[in-house]
N, C-alpha and C positions, 0 to 999 in steps of 0.2 A: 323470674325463672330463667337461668341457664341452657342454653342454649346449646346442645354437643351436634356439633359434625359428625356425620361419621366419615370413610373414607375415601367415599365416593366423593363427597361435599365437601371434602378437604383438598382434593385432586381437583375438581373443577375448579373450585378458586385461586388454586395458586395453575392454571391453566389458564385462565381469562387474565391475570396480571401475568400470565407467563409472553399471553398475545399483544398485551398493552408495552413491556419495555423489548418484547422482538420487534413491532411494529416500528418503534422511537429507535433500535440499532438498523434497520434495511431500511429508514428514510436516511442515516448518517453519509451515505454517497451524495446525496443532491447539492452542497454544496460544489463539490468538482462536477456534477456533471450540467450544475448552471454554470460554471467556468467552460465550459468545453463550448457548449450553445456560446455564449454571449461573445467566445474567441472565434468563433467555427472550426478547432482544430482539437486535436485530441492532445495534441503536443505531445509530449514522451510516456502517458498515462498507458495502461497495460491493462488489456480488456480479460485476460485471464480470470482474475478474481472473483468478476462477476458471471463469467460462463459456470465457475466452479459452483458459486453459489445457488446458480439457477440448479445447476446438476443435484447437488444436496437436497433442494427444497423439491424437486421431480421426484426423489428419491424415497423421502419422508411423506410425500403425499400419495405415493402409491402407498408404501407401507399403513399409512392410517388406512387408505378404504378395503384395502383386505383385512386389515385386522379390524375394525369396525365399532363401532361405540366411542371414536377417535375423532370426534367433531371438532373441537380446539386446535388439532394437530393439522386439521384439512383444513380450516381456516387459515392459520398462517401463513402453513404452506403456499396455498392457493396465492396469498397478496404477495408473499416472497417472490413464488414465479413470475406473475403478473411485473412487479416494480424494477425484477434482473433481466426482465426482457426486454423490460423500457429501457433499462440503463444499455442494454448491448445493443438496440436500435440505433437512439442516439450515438454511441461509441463508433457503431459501423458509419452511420452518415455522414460523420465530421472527420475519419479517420484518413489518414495515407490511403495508396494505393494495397501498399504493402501489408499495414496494419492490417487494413479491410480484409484481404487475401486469406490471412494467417487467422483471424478471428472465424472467420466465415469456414475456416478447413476446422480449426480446434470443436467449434458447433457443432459441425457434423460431424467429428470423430468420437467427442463424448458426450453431449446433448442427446445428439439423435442417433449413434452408432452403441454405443455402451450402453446408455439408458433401455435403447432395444432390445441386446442381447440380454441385459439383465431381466427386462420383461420377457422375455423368449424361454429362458434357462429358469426362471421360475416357475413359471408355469405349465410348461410341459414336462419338467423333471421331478417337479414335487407337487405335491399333495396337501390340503387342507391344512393343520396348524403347523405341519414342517414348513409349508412355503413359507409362510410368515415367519419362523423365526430363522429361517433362511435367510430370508428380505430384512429381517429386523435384521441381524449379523452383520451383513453385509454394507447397512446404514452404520451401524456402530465404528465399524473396520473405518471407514471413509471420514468418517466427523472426528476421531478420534486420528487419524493422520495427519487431516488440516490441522488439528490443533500448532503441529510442529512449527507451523509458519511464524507465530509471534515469535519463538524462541532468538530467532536473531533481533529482535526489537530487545528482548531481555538483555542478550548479549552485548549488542550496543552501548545500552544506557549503563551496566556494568564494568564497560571498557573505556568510557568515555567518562564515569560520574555523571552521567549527564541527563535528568530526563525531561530535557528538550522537545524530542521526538517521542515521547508520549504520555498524549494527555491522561489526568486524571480522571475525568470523566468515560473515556473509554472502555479504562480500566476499571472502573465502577460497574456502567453499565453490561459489560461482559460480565463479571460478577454476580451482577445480579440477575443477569439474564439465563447462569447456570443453574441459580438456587432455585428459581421458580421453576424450570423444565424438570430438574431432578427431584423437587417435591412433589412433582406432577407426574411423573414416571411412579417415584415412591409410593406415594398413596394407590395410584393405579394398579400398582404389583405389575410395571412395565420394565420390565430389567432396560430394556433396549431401547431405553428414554433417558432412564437413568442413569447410566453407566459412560456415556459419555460426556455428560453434563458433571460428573466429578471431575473428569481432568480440566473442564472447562472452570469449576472452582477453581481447584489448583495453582489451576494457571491466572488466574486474573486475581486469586490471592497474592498469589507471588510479586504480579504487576505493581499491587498495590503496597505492598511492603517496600520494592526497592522505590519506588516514590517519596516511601517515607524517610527512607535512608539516603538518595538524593538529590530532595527537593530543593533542598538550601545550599549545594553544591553550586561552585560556579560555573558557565557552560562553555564546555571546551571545544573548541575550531582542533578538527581533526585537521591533518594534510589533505585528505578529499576530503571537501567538502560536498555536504549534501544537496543538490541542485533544486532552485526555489521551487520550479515549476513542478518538481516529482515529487516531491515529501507525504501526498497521499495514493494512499491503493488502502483497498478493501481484502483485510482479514476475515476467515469463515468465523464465526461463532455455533452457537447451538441451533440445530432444526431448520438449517441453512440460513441461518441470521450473518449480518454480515456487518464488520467495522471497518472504517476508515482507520490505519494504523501507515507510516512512513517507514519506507523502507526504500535502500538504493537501488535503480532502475538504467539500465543502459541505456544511452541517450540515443537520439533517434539518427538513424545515417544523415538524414539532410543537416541536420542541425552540427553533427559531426563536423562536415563540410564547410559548413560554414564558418564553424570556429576555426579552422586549418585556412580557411580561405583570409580569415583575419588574423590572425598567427604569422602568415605568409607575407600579407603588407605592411606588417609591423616590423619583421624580420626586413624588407627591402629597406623602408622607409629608413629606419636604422645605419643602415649599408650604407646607401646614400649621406645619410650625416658624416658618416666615418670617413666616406672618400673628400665627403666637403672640407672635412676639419683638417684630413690630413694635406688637400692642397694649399689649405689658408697657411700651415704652417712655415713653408719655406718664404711664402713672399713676407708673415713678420718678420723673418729669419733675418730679408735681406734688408728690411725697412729699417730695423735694429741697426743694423750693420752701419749703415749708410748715416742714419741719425749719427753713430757712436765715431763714424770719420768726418764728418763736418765739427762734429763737437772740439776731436782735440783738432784740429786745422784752426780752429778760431783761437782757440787757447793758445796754440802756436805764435798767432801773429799777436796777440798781448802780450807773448814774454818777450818780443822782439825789442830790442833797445832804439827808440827813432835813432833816424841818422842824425 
């Protein structure tokens, strides 16, 4: 006997694998940030991504408990917050002074300052199903802006032939992590689930195409090149899901410094050769010299006829 879902039961299921391949994209940071632990340094890494992330999954977890019957979407969410606040702990412990400074202002500015007002301005301005599709709105606007950030990873590997800097797998799992949320929206009748989870296709279609058209390309060394230590930061995904994607990163002042500081003794070190070379010169000049008058002096006295 056949077995028919109906909508509801079709939305949960692609809801619970929606949790299962967002769960396997927001564990995708632990590789860098067991590099961070095991260095004690953040090195030139950029804790942005993950405040953005936490901020999305804040965002989408309030939205589920107002809108309500959104159990899957409050799960996620819930483990999203939980794992991006791990990651910013760690970021803040092992960071610069500097780093620490700037992460800990960005928290407060949009974590705990924006997140407020948006709770603030919802709530006392609107009412019953408009807040919610207020808050829902306002989720789509934001998820649907992060998308922008892969585009220079597109543009890269379009300019370069090269895709080097991003994996396939990434580009899968964001794929698939769009069809599940927007079959999950679709069956729901959740526009403001769904509706950003299309450009999130889109977009991780497109990844996967120029893969196809560059994978056998050979991989070209730009003039800058891309620095070993920075090749990864976390791109948002869907429902504040988050990937590891490479992207160029300003290197950090100290480390600045440091390369200038050795620049600097290479540049003397150099100097120093040049004044060496140039004083060795005059004394072969005269050792030559002096060889080359002994030479004919002797030849002199051989052509001499004895007496």
């Amino acid at each position: 006997m056949a077995i028919i879902f109906n909508h509801h039961q079709w939305g949960v299921a692609f809801g619970v694998l929606g949790n299962i391949v967002s769960v396997l994209v927001y564990l995708a940071p632990v590789p860098t940030f067991y590099r961070i632990y095991r260095k004690k340094s953040t090195e030139s890494f950029q804790s942005l991504p993950y405040l953005v992330a936490l901020f999305s999954s804040m965002l989408w977890f309030y939205y589920a408990l107002l809108k309500g019957n959104a159990f899957l979407v409050i799960t996620i969410n819930t483990f999203g917050c939980i794992i991006e606040t791990i990651y910013i702990i760690i970021f803040i412990t092992y960071a610069t002074k500097e780093s620490r400074k700037s992460t800990i202002k960005i928290f407060g500015s949009m974590n705990v300052g924006g997140f407020s007002l948006i709770l603030l301005i919802t709530h006392f301005l609107f009412r019953g199903s408009i807040r919610i599709q207020v808050l829902g709105w306002i989720c789509v606007a934001f998820s649907v802006s992060v998308f922008a950030a892969p585009l220079s990873i597109l543009a890269q590997v379009i300019r370069t032939k090269s895709v080097e800097f991003m994996p396939f797998n990434l580009s899968f799992f964001l794929t698939l992590n769009a069809i599940m949320w927007f079959a999950y929206g679709l069956f729901l009748k959740d526009i403001c689930i769904a509706l950003p989870n299309i450009v999130g296709f889109i977009l991780g279609l497109l990844q996967m195409l120029l893969y196809s058209i560059y994978k056998s390309a050979n991989k070209v060394v730009e003039e800058k090149k891309l620095p070993e230590p920075l090749k990864n930061i976390v791109i948002l995904g869907n429902l504040g899901a988050s990937e590891v994607f490479p992207v160029d990163i300003q290197p950090d002042s100290n480390d600045v410094k440091q390369d200038q500081d050795v620049r600097d003794d290479v540049k003397e070190e150099s100097a120093k050769r040049q004044e060496q070379k140039a004083d060795q010169e005059p004394e072969k000049h005269d050792q030559k010299s002096s060889e080359v008058s002994s030479d004919g002096a002797a030849a002199a006295q051989q052509d001499e006829c004895p007496v």
